[in-house]
C-alpha positions in Angstrom: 0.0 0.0 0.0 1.5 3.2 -1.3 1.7 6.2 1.0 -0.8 8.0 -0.5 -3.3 4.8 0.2 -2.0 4.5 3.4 -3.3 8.1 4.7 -6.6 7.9 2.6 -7.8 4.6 3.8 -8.0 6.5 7.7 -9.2 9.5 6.5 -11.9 7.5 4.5 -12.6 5.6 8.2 -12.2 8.3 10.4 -15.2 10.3 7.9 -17.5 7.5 8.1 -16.9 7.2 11.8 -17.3 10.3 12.4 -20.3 10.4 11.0 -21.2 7.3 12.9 -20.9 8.6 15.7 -22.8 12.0 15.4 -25.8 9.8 14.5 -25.4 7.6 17.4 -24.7 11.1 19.7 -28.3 12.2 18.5 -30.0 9.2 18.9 -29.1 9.2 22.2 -30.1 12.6 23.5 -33.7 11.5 22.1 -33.5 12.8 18.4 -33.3 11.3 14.5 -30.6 12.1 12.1 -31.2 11.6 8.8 -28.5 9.3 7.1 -27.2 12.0 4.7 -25.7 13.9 8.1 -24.5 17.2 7.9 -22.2 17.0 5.1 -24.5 16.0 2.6 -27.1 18.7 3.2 -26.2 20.6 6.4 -29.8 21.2 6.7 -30.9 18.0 7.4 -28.8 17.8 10.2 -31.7 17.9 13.2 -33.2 15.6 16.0 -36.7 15.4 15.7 -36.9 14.8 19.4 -34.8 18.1 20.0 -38.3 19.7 19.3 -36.4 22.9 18.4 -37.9 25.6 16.2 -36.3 29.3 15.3 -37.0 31.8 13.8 -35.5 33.3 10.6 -32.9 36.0 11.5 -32.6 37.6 7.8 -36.5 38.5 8.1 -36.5 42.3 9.2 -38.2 44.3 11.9 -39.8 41.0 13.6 -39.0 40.3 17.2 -37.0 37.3 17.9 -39.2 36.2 20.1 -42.8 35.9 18.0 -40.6 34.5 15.4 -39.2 31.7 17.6 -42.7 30.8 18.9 -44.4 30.6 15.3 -42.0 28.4 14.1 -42.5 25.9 17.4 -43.5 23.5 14.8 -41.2 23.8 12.5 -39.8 20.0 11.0 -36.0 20.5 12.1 -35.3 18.2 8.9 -36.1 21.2 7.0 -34.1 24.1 9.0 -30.8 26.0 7.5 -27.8 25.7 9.2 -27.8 29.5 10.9 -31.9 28.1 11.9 -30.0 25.3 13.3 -27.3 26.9 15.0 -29.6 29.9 16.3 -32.2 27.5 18.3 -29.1 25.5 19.8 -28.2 28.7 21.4 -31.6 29.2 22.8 -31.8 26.1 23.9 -28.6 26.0 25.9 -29.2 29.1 27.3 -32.5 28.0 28.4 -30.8 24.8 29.9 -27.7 26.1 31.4 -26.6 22.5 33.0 -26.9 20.7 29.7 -24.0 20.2 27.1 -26.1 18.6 24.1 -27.0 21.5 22.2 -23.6 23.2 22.3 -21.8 19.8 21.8 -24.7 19.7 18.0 -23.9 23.3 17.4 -19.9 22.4 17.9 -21.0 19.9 15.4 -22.5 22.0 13.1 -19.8 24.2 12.9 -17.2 22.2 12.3 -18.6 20.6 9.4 -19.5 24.6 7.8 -15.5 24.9 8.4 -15.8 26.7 11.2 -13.8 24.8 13.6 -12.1 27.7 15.9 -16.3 28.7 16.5 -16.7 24.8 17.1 -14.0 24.8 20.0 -15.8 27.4 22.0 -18.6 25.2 21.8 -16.9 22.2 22.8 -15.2 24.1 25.7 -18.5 25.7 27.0 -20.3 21.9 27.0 -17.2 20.3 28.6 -17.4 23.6 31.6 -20.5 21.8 31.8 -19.5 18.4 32.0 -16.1 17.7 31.6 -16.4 14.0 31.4 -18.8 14.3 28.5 -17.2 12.0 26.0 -19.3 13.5 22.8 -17.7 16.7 23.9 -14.2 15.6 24.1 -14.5 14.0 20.7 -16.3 17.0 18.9 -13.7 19.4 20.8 -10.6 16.9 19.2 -12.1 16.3 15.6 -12.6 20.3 15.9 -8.9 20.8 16.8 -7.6 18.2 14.4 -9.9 20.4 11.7 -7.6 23.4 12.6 -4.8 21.8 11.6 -6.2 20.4 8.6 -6.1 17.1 9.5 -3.3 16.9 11.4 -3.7 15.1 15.1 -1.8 17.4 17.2 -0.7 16.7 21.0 -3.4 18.9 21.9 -6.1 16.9 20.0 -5.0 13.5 20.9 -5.0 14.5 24.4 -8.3 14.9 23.8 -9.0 12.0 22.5 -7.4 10.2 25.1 -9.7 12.0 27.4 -12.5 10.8 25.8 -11.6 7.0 25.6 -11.4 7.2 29.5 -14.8 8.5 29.7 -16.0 6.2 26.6 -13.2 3.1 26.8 -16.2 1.4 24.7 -16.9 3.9 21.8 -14.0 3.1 19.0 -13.9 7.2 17.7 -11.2 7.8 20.4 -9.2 4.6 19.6 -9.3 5.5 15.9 -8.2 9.0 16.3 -5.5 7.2 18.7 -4.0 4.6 16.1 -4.2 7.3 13.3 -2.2 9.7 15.5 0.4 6.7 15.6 -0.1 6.1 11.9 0.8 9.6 10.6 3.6 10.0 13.1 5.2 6.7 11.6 5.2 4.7 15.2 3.9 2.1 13.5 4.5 -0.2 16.5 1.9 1.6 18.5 -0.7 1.7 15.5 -0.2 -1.7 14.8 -2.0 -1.8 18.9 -4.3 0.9 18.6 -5.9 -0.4 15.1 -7.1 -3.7 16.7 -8.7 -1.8 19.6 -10.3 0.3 17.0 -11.7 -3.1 15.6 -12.9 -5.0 18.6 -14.6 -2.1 18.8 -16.7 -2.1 15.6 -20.0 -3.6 15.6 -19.6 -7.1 13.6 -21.9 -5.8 10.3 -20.0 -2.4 10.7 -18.4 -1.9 6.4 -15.2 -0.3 8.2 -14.1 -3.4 9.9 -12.1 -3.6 6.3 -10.5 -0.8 6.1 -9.3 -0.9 9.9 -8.4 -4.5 9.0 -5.9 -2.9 5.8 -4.6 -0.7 8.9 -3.5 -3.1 11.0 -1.8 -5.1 8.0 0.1 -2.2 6.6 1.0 -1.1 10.5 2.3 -4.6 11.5 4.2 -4.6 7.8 6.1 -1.3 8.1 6.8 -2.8 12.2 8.6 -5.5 10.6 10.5 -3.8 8.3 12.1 -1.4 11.0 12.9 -4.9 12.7 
């Protein structure tokens, strides 16, 4: 596997779980995401059971506030990104102890390529609860963003952070083994790409490509030998 292979075949995992696991982080706090994500359509990035509604902040000389409650009903499948991102806000200033909607509009932000925005985010949910493993990830994927894809100390400390809060969830493992990866200790990726794959569900379509991982890691291991 050339080198060029060897850095796309992460990246290609790393989107995929990524996108995993802002699904699962939705499903969780009660709402739907719609399998496109927020990539695909940034709009249709929403939890139905969010039950969030905002109003549209382009519209002139109409009070935030009549605008938020008309649009109580509003399908959150169907809301813009800034629709998104403004109703988050409400919401978490409305729920001061809860880290959800600033971990969804860290989220959010980071896939419209605002990642230094996302960080605040991340930073305000984690004041909240610093444990919160969705937050640690969002805040590392964020600061890995800043780098353009580079895993720097500060992200992987994050990660790290987030596998002791998560040890189960396989995001903070695979940022782990790709850390290793693209800083050539190939020894220590050819540990961390296995936890990544015990860690897959058994059905899971990137069980390959961490399987390629752990090949080309334990073959440029033995070549060093």
């Amino acid at each position: 596997m050339n080198a060029a292979l060897f850095l796309s075949v992460p990246a290609a995992l790393l989107g995929g779980l990524a996108a995993w696991w802002v699904a699962r982080a939705y499903g969780r706090a009660g709402g739907k995401l719609g399998p496109a994500l927020i990539g695909a359509g940034i709009g249709l990035v929403a939890a139905a059971g969010l039950y969030l509604a905002i109003g549209r902040p382009a519209l002139p000389d109409e009070p935030f506030r009549p605008r938020l409650a008309a649009l109580l009903g509003k399908n959150p499948d169907e809301m813009t990104a800034n629709e998104l991102l403004t109703v988050l806000d409400a919401r978490a200033k409305m729920n001061p102890a809860d880290p959800a909607p600033l971990i969804f509009s860290g989220e959010i932000l980071t896939e419209l390529g605002r990642p230094d925005l996302a960080i605040s985010q991340y930073d305000e949910a984690l004041a909240r609860n610093a444990k919160s493993a969705p937050a640690l990830i969002g805040l590392g994927r964020a600061q890995v963003a800043m780098e353009q894809g580079k895993i720097t100390p500060e992200a992987l400390a994050s990660f790290r952070r987030a596998g002791e809060a998560a040890p189960e969830d396989p995001i903070p493992w695979l940022y782990q083994a790709l850390a290793a990866s693209q800083d050539g200790q190939y020894a220590d990726a050819a540990v961390l790409w296995p936890e990544v794959l015990k860690r897959l569900p058994s059905d899971d379509p990137r069980r390959r490509m961490a399987e390629q991982m752990i090949a080309e890691a334990r073959a440029k291991t033995a070549q060093r030998r």
